[in-house]
N, C-alpha and C positions, 0 to 999 in steps of 0.2 A: 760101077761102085768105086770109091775114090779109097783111101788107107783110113778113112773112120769109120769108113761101112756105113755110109749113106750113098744115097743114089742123087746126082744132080751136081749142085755146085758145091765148091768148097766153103768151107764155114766164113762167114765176113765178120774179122777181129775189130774189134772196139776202136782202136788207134788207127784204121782203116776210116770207121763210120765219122769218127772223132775230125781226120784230117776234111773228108769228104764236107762237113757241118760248115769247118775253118774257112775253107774255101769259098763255099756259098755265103756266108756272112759276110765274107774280106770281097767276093763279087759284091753285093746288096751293096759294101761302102760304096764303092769305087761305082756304080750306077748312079748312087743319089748325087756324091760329089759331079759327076758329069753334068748331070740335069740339073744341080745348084748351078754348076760353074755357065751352060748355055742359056738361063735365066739371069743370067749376068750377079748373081751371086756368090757370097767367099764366106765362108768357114772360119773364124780365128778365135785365138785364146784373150780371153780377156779378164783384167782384174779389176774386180770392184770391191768396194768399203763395205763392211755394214752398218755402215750412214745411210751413203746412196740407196742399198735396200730399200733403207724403211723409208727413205723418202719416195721407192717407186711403189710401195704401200700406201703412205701417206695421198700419195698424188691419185692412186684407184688402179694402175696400171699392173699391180699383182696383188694376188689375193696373198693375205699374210701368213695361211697354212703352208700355200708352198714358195716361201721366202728361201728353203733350202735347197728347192728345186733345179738346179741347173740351168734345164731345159726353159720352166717356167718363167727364171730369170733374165733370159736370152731374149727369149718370147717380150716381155713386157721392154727391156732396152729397145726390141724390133719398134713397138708402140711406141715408145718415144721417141725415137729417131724419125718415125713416120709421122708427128705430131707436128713437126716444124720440116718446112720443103729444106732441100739443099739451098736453095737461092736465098734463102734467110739464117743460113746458118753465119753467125762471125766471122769475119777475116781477121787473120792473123796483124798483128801490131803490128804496126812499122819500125824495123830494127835503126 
């Protein structure tokens, strides 16, 4: 019997369960990022207009409900990018 007068283990506190959760989520990143980065993929921050948007709207490449979507927006730039190979993408000007 421990000092609450229960028989077994000590009670497990919230900011115990809480850190435990942290952990497991900040592991889940650090997994995908791994498996993004051996699929030879990268992760980055990007800004875009809300021109561009509506034009990946416009084009059919995102549905217009989720124009706010992050994810969704990412998603549909993936589609575009995948629309035209690298070998056809523009060379830089000649300086």
């Amino acid at each position: 019997m421990n000092d609450h007068g229960e028989l077994g283990h000590e009670p497990v506190s919230k900011s115990k369960i809480k850190c435990d959760v942290q952990r497991s989520e900040a592991a889940e990143r650090m997994r995908l990022t791994r498996q993004r980065r051996r699929a030879g993929m990268r992760v980055i921050p990007f800004v875009i207009r809300d021109e561009e948007i509506t034009v990946l709207v416009a084009r059919g490449l995102l549905d217009p409900i989720a124009r706010n979507d992050r994810s969704a927006v990412a998603r549909a730039l993936g589609k575009l990018l995948d629309t035209v190979p690298p070998e056809r993408w523009p060379l830089p000007a000649a300086r």
